[in-house]
C-alpha positions in Angstrom: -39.0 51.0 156.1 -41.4 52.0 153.2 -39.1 54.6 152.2 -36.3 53.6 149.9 -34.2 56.9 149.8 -31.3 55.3 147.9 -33.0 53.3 145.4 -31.9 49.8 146.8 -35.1 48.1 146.4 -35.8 48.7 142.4 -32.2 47.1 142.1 -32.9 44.5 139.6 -35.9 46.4 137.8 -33.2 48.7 135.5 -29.5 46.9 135.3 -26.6 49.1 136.0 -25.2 49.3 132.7 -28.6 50.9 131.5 -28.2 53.6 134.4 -24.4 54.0 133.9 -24.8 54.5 130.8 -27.3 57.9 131.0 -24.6 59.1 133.1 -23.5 61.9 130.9 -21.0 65.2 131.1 -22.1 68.4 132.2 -20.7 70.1 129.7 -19.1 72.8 131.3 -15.7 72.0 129.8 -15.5 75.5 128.0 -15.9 77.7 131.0 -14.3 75.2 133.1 -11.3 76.1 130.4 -11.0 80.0 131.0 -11.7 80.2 134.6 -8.2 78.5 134.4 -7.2 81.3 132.5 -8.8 83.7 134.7 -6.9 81.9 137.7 -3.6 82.1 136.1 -3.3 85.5 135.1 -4.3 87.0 138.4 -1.8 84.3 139.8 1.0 86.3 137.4 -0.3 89.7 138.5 0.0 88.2 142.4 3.3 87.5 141.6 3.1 83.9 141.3 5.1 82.4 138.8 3.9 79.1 136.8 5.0 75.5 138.3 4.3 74.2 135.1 7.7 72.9 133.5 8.8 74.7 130.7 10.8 73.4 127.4 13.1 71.0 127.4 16.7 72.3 127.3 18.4 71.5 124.2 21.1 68.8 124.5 23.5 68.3 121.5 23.9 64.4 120.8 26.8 63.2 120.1 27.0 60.3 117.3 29.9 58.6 117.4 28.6 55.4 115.1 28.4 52.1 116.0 29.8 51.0 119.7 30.6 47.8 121.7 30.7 46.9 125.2 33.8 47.2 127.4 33.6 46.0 130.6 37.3 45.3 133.0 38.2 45.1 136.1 40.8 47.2 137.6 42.3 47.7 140.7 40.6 50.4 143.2 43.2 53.3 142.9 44.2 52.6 139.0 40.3 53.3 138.7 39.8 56.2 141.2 42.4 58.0 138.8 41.1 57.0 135.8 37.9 58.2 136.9 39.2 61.6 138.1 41.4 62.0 134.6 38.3 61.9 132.9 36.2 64.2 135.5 38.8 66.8 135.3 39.5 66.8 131.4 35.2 66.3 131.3 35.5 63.3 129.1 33.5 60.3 129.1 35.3 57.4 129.8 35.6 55.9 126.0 36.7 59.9 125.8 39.5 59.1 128.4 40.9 55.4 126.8 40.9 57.8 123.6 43.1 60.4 125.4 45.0 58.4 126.9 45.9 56.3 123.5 47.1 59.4 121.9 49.1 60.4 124.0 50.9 56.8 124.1 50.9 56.8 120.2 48.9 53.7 120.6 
């Protein structure tokens, strides 16, 4: 049991932050880089298309200034309707009390 293959028994003679810290980097980071590359372009020449995603879609924000919170409680087929008024017209729902104002000349 002379043999100490895995270094158990010089444990205490170097402490562990000493030996993590000559731990260093290969440094293979640059080649590690364009065999990527490599790997990608003869994935687009198999065929393969990227699974990376892509750019965001622009979404146009509406601003519609400052807002409160409405919160009621309505009964379940007054709301279903409500719900589909606004689906079908594709309004939002402060969209669909606006509608619905108008066209009551409130």
């Amino acid at each position: 049991m002379s043999d100490d293959t895995f270094g158990f028994g010089k444990a205490g003679a170097v402490p562990l932050s000493k030996r993590l810290a000559e731990i260093k980097p290969s440094g293979d980071n640059e080649r590690a880089a364009t065999d990527l590359q490599a790997i990608d372009e003869a994935g687009q020449r198999a065929g393969f298309t990227s699974r990376e995603p892509g750019p965001a879609p622009f979404r146009r924000v509406k601003t519609i200034g400052p807002t409160i919170q409405l919160n009621t409680r309505a009964p379940e087929d007054v709301a279903i309707r409500f719900i589909q008024f606004c689906e079908q017209n594709r309004l939002a729902y402060w969209e669909g009390i606006l509608e619905l104002m108008k066209r009551a000349n409130v």
